[in-house]
Residue frames as qw, qx, qy, qz and C-alpha x, y, z in Angstrom:
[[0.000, 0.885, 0.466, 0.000, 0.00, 0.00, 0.00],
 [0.419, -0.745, 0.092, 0.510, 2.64, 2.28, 1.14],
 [0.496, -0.020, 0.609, 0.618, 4.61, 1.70, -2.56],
 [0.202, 0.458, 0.770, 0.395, 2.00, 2.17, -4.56],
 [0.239, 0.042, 0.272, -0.931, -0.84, 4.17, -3.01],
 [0.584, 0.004, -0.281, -0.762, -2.86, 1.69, -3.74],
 [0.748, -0.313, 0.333, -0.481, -4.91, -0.72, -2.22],
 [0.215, -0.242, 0.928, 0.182, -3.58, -4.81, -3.38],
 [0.553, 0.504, 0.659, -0.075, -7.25, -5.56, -4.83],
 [0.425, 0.859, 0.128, -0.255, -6.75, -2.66, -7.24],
 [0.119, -0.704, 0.621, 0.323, -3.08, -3.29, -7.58],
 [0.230, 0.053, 0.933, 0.271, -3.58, -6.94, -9.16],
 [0.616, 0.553, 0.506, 0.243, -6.45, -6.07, -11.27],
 [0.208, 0.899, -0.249, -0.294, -4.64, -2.87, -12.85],
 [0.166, -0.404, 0.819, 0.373, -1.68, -5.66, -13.57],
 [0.531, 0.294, 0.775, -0.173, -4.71, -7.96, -14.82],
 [0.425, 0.843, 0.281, -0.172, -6.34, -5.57, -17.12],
 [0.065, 0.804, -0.447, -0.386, -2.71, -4.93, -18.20],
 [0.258, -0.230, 0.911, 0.224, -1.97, -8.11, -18.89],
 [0.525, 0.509, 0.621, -0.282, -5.22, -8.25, -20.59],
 [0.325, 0.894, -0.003, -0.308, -4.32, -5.72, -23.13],
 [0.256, -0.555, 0.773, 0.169, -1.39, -7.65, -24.18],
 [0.374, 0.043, 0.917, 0.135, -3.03, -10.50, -24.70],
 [0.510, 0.697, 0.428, -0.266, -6.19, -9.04, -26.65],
 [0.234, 0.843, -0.316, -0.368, -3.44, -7.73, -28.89],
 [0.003, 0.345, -0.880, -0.328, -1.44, -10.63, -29.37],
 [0.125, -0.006, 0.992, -0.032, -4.37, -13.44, -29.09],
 [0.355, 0.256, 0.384, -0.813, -7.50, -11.40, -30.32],
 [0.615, 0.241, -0.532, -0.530, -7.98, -13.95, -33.62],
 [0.366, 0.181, -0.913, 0.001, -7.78, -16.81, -30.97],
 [0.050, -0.257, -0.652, 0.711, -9.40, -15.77, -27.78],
 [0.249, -0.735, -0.502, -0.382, -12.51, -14.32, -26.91],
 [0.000, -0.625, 0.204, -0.753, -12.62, -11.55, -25.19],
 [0.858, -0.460, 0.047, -0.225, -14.50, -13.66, -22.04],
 [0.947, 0.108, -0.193, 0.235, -11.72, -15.91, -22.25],
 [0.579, 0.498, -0.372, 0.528, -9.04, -13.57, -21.82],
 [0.429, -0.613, 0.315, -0.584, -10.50, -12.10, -18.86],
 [0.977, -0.184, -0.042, -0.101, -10.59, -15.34, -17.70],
 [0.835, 0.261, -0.321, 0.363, -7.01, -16.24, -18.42],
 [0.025, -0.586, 0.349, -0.731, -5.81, -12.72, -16.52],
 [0.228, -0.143, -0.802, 0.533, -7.78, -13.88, -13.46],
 [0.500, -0.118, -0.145, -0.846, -11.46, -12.63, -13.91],
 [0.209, -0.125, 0.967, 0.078, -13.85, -14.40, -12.57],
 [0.360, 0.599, 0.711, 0.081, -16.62, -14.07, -15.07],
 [0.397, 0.549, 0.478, 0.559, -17.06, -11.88, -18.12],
 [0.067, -0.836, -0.083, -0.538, -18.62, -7.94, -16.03],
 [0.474, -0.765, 0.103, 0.423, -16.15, -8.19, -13.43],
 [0.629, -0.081, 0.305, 0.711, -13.41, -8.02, -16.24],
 [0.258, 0.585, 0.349, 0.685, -15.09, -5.74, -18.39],
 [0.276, -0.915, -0.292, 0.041, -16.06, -3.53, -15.22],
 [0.494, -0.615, 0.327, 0.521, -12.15, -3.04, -14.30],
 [0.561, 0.236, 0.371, 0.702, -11.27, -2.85, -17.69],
 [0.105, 0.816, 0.269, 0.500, -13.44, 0.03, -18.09],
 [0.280, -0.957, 0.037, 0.070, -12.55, 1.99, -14.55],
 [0.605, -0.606, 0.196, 0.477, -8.82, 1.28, -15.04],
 [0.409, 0.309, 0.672, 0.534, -9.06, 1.92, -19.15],
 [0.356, 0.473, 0.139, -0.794, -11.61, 4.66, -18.92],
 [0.633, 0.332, -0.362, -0.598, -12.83, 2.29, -22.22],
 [0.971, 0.183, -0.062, -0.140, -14.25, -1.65, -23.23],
 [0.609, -0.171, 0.700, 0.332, -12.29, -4.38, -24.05],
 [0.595, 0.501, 0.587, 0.224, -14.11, -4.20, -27.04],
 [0.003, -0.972, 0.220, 0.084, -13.19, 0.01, -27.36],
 [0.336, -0.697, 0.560, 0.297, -9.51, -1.13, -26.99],
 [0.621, 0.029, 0.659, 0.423, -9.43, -3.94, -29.53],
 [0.530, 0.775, 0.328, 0.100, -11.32, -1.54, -32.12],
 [0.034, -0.981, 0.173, 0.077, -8.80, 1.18, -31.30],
 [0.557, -0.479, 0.633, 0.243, -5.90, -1.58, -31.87],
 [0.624, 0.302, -0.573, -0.437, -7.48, -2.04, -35.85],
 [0.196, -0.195, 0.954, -0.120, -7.81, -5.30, -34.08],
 [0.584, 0.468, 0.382, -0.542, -12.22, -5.45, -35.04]]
């Protein structure tokens, strides 16, 4: 907490939702978007998209369009 300024639930899904954005880039012809959230450590489809959006200020689906990934 003290590092950061932030709280360890919010620290591991900010690394999540990074690591999310990684993978939707490298694995977004393989994966589903459920899936990845899944892989990061979601456990189910509108917790991932919820953090994606507060720590993203946008979707999963927003980021992959904005990656020409769509």
């Amino acid at each position: 907490n003290d590092n950061y300024g932030v709280g360890f639930p919010s620290f591991i899904n900010t690394f999540r939702v990074e690591a999310s954005c990684q993978l939707i880039i490298e694995k977004h012809q393989t994966l589903t978007l459920e899936a990845i959230g899944k892989e990061v450590g979601f456990q189910s489809k509108s917790t991932f998209f919820t953090f994606f959006k507060k720590i993203k200020g946008i979707t999963p689906n927003e980021f992959k369009a904005q990656q020409n990934l769509v």
